[in-house]
C-alpha positions as CSV (number, residue, x, y, z in Angstrom):
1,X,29.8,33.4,25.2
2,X,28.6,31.0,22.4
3,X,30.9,28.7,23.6
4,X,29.7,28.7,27.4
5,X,25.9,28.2,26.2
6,X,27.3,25.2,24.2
7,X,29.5,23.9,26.8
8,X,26.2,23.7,29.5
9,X,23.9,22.3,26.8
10,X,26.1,19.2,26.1
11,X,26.6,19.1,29.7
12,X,22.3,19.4,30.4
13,X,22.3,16.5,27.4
14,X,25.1,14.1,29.0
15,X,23.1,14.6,32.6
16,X,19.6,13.8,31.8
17,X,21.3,10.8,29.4
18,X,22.8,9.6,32.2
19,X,19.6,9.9,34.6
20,X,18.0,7.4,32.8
21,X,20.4,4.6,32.7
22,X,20.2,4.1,37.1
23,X,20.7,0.2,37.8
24,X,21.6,-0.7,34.0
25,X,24.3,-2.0,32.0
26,X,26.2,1.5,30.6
27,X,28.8,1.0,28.1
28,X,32.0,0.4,29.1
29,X,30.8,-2.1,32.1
30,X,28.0,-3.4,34.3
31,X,27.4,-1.3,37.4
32,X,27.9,-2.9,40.5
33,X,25.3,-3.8,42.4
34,X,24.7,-4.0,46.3
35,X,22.6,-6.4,48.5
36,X,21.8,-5.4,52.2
37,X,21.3,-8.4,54.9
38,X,20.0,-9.0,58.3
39,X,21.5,-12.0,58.3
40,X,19.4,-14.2,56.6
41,X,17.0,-11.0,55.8
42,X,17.5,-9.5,52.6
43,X,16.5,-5.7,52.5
44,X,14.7,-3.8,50.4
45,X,17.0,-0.9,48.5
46,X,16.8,1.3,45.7
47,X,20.0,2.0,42.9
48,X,20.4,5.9,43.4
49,X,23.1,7.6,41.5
50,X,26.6,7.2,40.3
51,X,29.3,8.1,38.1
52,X,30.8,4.7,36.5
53,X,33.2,4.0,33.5
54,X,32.9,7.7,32.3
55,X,29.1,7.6,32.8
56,X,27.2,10.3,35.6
57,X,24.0,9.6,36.9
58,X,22.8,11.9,39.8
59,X,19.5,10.9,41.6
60,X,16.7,12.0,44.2
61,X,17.8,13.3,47.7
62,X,17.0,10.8,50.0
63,X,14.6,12.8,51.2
64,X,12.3,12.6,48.5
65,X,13.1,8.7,47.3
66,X,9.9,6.5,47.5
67,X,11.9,4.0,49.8
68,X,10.1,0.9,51.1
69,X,10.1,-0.1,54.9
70,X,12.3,-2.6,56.6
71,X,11.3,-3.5,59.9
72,X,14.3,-4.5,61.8
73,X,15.4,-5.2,65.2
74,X,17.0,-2.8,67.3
75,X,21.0,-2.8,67.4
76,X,20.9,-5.7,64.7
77,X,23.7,-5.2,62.4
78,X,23.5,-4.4,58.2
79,X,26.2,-5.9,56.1
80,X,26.0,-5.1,52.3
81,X,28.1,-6.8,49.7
82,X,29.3,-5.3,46.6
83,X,29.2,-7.4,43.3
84,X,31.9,-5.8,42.7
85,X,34.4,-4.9,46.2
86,X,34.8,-1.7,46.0
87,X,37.7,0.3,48.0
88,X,36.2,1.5,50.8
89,X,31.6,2.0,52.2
90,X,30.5,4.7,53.5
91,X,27.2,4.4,55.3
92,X,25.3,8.1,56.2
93,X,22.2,8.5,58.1
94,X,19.3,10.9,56.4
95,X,18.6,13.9,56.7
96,X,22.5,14.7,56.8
97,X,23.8,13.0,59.8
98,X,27.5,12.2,59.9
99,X,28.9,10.2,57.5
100,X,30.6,7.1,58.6
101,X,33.4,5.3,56.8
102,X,32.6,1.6,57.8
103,X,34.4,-1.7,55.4
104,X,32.2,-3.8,58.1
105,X,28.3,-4.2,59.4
106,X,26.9,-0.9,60.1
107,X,24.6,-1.3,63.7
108,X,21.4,0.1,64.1
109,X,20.0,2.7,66.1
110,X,18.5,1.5,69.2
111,X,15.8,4.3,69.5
112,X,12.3,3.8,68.1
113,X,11.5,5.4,64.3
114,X,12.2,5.1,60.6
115,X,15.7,5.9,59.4
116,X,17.4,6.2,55.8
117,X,20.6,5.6,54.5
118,X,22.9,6.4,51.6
119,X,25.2,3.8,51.3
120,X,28.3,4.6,49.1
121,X,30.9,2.4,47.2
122,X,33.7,3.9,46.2
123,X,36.1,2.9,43.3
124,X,39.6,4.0,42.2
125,X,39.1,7.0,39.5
126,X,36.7,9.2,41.6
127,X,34.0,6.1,40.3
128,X,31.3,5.4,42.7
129,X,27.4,4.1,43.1
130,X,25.1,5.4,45.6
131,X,22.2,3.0,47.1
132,X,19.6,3.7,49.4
133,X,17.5,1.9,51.8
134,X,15.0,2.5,54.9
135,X,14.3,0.5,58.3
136,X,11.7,1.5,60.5
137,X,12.6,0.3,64.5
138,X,9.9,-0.6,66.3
C-alpha cells in the first residue's frame, strides 16, 4: 500500500513539473514548435501539451483555453509547419468532432461561427505536442 501512495506522489510531482515547462526548452531537447498560415497570414496559436524526450506536459481542454480570434475566409485553407517534421498531423475540430489525419492544408468550414482546433504532431516513441488555435468565419 505504501508503495502505491509513493508510486502516485512521484507521479503528482513529475505532472505538475512538467505543467510548467509548456513552450520551453526541457532537457534532453527543444520542443518543436508550430506556425499556422493563411498564406501570407500568420495565426494566432497557443503551445498546449505534450510528452517530449521523456518529459509530459498535459494542458487545458480546448474548451476552457483562452484562445484568441482569427478571422478568416471561408473555405481558405491552414497549413502549419513543424520546426521539427514530425511523422504524421492530425487536425480535430472542438468540442470533439472527428479527428482528421491530414500531412497537407486543413480547409475551413464554410458555415458562419467560431471554431477551435487541436492540432497534433506526432513523433516516433509515442512523443508528441499538442497546439491550439481558433478562427471565427464571418
Amino acid at each position: 500500500m505504501l508503495k502505491k501512495i509513493s508510486g502516485a506522489l512521484i507521479l503528482v510531482t513529475l505532472l505538475l513539473a512538467g505543467c510548467s515547462q509548456v513552450g520551453q526548452q526541457t532537457n534532453s531537447g527543444k520542443l518543436p514548435t508550430a506556425t499556422f498560415s493563411i498564406g501570407d497570414e500568420t495565426l494566432k496559436a497557443e503551445a498546449a501539451g505534450y510528452q517530449w524526450r521523456g518529459t509530459v506536459a498535459d494542458a487545458v481542454n480546448p474548451d476552457e483555453a483562452e484562445l484568441e480570434n482569427n478571422v478568416v475566409a471561408a473555405g481558405s485553407e491552414v497549413t502549419v509547419v513543424f520546426s521539427e517534421r514530425p511523422q504524421e498531423v492530425i487536425w480535430q475540430q472542438w468540442p470533439l468532432e472527428e479527428q482528421i489525419l491530414v500531412n497537407a492544408p486543413l480547409t475551413m468550414p464554410n458555415v458562419a461561427g467560431i471554431y477551435r482546433y487541436l492540432v497534433e504532431g506526432r513523433y516516433e516513441d509515442n512523443e508528441y505536442v499538442d497546439y491550439y488555435f481558433q478562427v471565427e468565419i464571418k
